[in-house]
Each structure stands twice: as structure tokens, then as C-alpha cells.
KOLGU-4560 file (N, C-alpha, C; in nm, 3 decimals, padded with zeros to 5 digits):
<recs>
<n_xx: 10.533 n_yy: 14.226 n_zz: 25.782 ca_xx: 10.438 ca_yy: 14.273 ca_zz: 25.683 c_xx: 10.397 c_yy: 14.157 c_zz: 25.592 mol: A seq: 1 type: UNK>
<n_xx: 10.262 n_yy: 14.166 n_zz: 25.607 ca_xx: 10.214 ca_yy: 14.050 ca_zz: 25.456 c_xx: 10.265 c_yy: 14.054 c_zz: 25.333 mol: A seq: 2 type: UNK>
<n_xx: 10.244 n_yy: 13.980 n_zz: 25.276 ca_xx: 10.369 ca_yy: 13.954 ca_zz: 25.153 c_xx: 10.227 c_yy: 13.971 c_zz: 25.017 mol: A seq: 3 type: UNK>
<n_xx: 10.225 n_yy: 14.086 n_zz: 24.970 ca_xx: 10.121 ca_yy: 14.131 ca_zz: 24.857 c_xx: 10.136 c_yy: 14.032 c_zz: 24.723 mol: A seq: 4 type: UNK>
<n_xx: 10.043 n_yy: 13.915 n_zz: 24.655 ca_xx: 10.106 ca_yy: 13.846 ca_zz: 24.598 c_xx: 10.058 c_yy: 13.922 c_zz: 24.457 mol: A seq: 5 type: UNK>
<n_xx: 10.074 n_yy: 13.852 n_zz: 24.343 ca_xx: 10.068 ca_yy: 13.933 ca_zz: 24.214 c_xx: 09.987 c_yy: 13.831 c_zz: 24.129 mol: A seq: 6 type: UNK>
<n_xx: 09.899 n_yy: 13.896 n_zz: 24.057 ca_xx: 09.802 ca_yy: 13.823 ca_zz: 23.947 c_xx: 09.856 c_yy: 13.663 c_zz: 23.871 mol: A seq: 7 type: UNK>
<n_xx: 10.007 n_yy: 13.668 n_zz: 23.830 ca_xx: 10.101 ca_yy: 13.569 ca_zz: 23.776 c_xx: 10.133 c_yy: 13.475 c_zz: 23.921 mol: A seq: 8 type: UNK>
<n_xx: 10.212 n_yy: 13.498 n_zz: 24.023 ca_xx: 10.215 ca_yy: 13.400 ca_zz: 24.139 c_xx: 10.059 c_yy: 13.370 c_zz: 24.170 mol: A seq: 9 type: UNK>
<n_xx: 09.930 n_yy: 13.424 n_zz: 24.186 ca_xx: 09.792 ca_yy: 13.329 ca_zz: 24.163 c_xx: 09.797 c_yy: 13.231 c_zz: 24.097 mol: A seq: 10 type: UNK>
<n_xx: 09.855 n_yy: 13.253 n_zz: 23.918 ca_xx: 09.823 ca_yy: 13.179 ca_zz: 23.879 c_xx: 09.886 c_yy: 13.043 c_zz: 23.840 mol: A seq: 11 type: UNK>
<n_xx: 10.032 n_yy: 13.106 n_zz: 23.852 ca_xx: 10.124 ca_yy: 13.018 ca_zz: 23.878 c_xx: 10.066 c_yy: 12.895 c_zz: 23.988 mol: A seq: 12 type: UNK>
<n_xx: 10.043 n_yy: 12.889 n_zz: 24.090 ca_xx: 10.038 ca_yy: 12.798 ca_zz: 24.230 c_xx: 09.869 c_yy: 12.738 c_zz: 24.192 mol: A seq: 13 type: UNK>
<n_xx: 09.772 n_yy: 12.845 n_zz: 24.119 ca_xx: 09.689 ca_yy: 12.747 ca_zz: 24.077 c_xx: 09.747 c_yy: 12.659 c_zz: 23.950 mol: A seq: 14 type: UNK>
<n_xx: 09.803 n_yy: 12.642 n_zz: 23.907 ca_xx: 09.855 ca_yy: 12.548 ca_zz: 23.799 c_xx: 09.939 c_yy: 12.425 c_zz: 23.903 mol: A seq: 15 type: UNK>
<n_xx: 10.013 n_yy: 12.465 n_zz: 23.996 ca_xx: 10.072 ca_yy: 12.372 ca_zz: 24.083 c_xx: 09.965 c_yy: 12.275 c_zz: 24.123 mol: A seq: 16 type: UNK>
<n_xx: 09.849 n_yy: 12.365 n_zz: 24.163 ca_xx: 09.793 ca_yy: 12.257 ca_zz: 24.227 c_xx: 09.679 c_yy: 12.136 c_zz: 24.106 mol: A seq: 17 type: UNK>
<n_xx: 09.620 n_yy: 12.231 n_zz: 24.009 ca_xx: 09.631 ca_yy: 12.165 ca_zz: 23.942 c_xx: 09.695 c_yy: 12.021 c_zz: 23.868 mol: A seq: 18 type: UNK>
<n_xx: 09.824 n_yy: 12.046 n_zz: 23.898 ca_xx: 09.902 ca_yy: 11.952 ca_zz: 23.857 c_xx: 09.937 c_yy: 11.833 c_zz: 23.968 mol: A seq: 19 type: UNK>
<n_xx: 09.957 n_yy: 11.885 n_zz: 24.050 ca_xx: 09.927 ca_yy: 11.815 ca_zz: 24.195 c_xx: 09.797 c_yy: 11.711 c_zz: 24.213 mol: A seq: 20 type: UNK>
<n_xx: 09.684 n_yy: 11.772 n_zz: 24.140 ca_xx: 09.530 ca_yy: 11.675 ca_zz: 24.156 c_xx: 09.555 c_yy: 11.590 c_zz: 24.079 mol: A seq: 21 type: UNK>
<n_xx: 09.614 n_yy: 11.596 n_zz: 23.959 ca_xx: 09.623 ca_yy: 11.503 ca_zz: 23.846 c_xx: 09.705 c_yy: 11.389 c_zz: 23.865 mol: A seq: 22 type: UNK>
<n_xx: 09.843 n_yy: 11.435 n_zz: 23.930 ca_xx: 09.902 ca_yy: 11.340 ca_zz: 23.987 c_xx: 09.843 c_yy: 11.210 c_zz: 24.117 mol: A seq: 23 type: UNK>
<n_xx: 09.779 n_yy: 11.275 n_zz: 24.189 ca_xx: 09.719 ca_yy: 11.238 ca_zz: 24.298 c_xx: 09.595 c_yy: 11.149 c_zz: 24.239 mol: A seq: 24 type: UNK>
<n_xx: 09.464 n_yy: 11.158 n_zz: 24.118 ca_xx: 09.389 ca_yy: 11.091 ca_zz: 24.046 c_xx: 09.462 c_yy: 11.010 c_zz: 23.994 mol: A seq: 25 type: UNK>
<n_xx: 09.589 n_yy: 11.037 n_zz: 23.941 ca_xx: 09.657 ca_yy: 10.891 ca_zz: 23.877 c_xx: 09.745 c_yy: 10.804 c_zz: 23.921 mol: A seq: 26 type: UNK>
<n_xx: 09.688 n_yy: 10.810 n_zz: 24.079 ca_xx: 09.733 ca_yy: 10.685 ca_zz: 24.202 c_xx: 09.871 c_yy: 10.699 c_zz: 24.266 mol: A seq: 27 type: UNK>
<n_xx: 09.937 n_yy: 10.874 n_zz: 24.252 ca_xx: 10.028 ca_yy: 10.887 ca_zz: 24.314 c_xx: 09.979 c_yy: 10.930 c_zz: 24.428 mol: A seq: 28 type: UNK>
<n_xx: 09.948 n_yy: 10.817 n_zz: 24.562 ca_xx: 09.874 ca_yy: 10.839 ca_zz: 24.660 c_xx: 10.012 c_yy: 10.904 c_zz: 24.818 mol: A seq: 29 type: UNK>
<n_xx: 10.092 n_yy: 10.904 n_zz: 24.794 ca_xx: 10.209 ca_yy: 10.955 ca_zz: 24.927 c_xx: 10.110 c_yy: 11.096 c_zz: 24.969 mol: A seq: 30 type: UNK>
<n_xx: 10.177 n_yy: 11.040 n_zz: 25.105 ca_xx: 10.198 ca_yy: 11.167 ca_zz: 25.238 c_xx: 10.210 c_yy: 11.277 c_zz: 25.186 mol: A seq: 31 type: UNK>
<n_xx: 10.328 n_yy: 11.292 n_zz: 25.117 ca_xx: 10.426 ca_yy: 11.410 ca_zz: 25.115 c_xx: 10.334 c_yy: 11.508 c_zz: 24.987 mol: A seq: 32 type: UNK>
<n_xx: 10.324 n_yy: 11.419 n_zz: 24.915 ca_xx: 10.210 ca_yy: 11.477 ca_zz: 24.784 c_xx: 10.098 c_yy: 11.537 c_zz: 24.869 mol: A seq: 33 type: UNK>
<n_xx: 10.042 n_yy: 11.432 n_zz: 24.963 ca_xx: 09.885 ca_yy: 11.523 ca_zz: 24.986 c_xx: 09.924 c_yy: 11.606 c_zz: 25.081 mol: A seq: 34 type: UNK>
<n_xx: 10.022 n_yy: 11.607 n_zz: 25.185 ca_xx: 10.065 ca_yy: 11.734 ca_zz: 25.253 c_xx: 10.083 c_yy: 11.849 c_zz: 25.197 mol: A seq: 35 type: UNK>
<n_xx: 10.172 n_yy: 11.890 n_zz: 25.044 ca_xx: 10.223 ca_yy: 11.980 ca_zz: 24.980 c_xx: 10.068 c_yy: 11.988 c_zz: 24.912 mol: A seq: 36 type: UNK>
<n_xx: 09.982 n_yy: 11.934 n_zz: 24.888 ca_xx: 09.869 ca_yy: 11.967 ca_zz: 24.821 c_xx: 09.828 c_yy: 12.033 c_zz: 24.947 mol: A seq: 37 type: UNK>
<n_xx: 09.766 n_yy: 12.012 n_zz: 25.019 ca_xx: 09.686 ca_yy: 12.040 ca_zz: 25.097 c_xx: 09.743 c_yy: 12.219 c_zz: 25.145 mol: A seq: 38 type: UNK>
<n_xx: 09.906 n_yy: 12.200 n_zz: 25.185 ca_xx: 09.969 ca_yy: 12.335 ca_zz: 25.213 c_xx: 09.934 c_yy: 12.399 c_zz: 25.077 mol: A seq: 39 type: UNK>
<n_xx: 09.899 n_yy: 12.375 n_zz: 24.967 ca_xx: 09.941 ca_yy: 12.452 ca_zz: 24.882 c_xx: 09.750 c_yy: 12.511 c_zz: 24.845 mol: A seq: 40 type: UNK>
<n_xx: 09.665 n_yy: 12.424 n_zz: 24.883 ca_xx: 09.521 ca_yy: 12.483 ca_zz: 24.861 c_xx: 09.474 c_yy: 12.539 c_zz: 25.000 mol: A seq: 41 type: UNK>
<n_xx: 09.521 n_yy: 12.565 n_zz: 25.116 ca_xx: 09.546 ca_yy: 12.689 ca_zz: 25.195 c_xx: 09.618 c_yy: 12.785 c_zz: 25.175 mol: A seq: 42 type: UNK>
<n_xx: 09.712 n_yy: 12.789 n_zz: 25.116 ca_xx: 09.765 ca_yy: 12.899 ca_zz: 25.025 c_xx: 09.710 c_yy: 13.012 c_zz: 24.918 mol: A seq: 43 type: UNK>
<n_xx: 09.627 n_yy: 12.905 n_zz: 24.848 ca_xx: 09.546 ca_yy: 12.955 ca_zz: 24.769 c_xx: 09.434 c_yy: 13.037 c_zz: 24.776 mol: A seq: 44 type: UNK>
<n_xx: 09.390 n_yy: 12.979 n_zz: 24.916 ca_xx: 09.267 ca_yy: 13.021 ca_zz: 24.949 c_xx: 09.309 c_yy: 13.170 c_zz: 25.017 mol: A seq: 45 type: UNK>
<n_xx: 09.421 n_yy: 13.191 n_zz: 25.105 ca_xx: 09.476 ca_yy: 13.325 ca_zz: 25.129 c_xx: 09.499 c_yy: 13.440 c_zz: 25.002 mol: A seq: 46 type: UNK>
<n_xx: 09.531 n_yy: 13.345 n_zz: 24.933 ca_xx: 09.576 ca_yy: 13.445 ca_zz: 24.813 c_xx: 09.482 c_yy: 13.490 c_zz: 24.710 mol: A seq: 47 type: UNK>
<n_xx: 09.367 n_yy: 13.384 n_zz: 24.697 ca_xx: 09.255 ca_yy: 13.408 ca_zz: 24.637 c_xx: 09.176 c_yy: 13.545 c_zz: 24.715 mol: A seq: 48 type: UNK>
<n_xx: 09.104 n_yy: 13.503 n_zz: 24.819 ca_xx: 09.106 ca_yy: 13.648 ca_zz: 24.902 c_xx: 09.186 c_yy: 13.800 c_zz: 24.842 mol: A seq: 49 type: UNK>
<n_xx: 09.303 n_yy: 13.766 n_zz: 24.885 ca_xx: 09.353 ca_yy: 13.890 ca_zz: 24.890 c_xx: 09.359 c_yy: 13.931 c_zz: 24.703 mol: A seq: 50 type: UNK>
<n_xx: 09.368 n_yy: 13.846 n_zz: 24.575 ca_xx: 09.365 ca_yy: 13.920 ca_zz: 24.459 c_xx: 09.229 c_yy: 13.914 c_zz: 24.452 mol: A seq: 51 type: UNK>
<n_xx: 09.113 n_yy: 13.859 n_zz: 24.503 ca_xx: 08.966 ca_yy: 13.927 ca_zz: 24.473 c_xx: 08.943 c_yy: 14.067 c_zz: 24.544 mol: A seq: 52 type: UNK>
<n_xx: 08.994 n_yy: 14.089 n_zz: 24.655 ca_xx: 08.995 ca_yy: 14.226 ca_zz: 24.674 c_xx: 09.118 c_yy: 14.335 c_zz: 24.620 mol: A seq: 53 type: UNK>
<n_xx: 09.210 n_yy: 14.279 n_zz: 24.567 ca_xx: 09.268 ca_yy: 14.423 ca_zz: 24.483 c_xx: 09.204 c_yy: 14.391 c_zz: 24.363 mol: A seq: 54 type: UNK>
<n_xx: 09.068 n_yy: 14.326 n_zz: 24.301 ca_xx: 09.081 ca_yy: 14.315 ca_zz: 24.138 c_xx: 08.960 c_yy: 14.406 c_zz: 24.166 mol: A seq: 55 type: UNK>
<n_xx: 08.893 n_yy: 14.387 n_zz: 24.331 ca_xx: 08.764 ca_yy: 14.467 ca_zz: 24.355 c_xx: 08.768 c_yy: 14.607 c_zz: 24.325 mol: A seq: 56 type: UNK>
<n_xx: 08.901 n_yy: 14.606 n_zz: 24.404 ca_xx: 08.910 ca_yy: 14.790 ca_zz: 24.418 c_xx: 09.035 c_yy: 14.833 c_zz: 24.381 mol: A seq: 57 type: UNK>
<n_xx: 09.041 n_yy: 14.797 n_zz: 24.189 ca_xx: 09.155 ca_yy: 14.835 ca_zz: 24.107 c_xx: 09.278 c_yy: 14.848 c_zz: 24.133 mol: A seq: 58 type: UNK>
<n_xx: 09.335 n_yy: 14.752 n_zz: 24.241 ca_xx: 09.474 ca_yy: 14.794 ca_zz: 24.306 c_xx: 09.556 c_yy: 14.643 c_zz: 24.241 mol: A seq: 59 type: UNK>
<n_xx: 09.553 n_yy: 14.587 n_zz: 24.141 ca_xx: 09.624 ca_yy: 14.451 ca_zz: 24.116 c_xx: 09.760 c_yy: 14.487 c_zz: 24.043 mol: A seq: 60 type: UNK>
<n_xx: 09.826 n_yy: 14.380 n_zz: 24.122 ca_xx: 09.949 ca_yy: 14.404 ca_zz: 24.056 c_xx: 09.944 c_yy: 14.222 c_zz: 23.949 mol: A seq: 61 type: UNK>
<n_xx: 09.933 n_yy: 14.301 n_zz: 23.819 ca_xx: 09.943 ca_yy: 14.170 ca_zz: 23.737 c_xx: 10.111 c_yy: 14.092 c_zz: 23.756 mol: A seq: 62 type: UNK>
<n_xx: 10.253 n_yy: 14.128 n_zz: 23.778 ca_xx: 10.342 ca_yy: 14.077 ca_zz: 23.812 c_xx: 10.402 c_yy: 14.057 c_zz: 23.684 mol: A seq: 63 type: UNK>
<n_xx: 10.406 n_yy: 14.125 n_zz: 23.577 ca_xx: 10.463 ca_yy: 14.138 ca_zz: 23.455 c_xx: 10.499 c_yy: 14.281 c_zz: 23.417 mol: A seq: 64 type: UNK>
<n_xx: 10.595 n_yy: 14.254 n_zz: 23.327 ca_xx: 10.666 ca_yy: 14.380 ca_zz: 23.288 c_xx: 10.569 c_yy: 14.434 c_zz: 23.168 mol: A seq: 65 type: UNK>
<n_xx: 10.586 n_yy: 14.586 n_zz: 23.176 ca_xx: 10.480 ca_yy: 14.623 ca_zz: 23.098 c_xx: 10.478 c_yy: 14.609 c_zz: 22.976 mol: A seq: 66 type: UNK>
<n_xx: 10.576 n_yy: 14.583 n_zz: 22.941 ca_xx: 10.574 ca_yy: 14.566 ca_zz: 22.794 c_xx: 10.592 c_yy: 14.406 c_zz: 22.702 mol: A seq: 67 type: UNK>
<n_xx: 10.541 n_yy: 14.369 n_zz: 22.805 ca_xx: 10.502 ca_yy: 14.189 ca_zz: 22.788 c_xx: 10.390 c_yy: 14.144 c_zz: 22.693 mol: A seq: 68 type: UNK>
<n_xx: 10.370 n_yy: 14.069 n_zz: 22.614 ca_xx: 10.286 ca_yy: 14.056 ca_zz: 22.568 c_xx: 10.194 c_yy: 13.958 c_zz: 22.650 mol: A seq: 69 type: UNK>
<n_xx: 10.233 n_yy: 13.885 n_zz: 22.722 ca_xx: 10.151 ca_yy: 13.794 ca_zz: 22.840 c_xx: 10.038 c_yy: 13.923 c_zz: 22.945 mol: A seq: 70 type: UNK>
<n_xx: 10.106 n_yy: 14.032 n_zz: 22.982 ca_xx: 10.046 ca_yy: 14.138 ca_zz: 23.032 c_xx: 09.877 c_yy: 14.197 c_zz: 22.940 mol: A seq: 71 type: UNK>
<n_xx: 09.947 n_yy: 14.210 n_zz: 22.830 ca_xx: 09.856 ca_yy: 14.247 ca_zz: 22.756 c_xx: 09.751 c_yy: 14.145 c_zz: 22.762 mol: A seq: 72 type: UNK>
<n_xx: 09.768 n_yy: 14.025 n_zz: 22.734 ca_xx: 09.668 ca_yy: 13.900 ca_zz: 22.727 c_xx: 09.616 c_yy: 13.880 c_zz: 22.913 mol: A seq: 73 type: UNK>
<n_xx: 09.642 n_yy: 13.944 n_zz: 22.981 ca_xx: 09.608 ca_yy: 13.913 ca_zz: 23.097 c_xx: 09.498 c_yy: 14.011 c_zz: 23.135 mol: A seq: 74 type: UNK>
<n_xx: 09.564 n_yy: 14.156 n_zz: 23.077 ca_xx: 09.448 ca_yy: 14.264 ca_zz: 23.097 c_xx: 09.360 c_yy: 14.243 c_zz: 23.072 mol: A seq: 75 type: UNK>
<n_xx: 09.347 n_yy: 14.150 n_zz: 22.917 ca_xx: 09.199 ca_yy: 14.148 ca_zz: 22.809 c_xx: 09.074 c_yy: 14.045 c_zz: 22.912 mol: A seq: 76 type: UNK>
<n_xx: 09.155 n_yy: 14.009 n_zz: 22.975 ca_xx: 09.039 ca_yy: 13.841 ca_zz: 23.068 c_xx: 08.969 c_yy: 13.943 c_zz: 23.168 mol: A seq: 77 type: UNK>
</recs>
């Protein structure tokens, strides 16, 4: 079974990679960096997919406890 990811692991792994480009612009040029980049913006792109269609058709799991205040700030976006 596919593994349903949650609004927070999105955004989590976009921050990875984020952080990953920055490193990579500031001449940390290795293999292993642009491999784990590269695995990690095919990743994204699966996962992007799949939370644009549960945000389509109201099925998202934001991945926080409900009584979070991060939850709350996530609903409002």
C-alpha cells in the first residue's frame, strides 16, 4: 500500500531540499549531495501530486495534533 504522506512531512522535505540547494550554490559540489538532492526532488514531486489532490478534494491530513498551535497556523494558509 502507498504510504499517504501528511501536509507537515511536505513540508518538512521541502525545507530539506531547500537546504540542500543552498548548500550545493555555496560550492558544496559532491556526488552524494546531488544524488540525495536529486532522490529527494523526485520525492517531492510524488508527494506534491498526491497533497494537491487531497487539498483538491478536502481529504488532507495536516500531520499535527489538534490542539497544536502550528495546526491552527497551517489551517489559516
Amino acid at each position: 500500500m502507498k504510504k499517504k504522506y501528511t501536509l507537515k512531512e511536505f513540508y518538512e522535505l521541502e525545507r530539506k531540499i531547500f537546504e540542500l540547494r543552498i548548500s550545493v550554490k555555496n560550492g558544496n559540489f559532491n556526488n552524494e549531495l546531488r544524488e540525495k538532492l536529486t532522490t529527494l526532488e523526485i520525492e517531492y514531486e510524488k508527494i506534491s501530486s498526491q497533497i494537491s489532490w487531497d487539498i483538491e478534494n478536502c481529504n488532507i491530513d495536516y500531520g499535527y495534533e489538534d490542539n497544536n498551535e502550528e495546526l491552527k497556523r497551517v489551517k489559516k494558509i
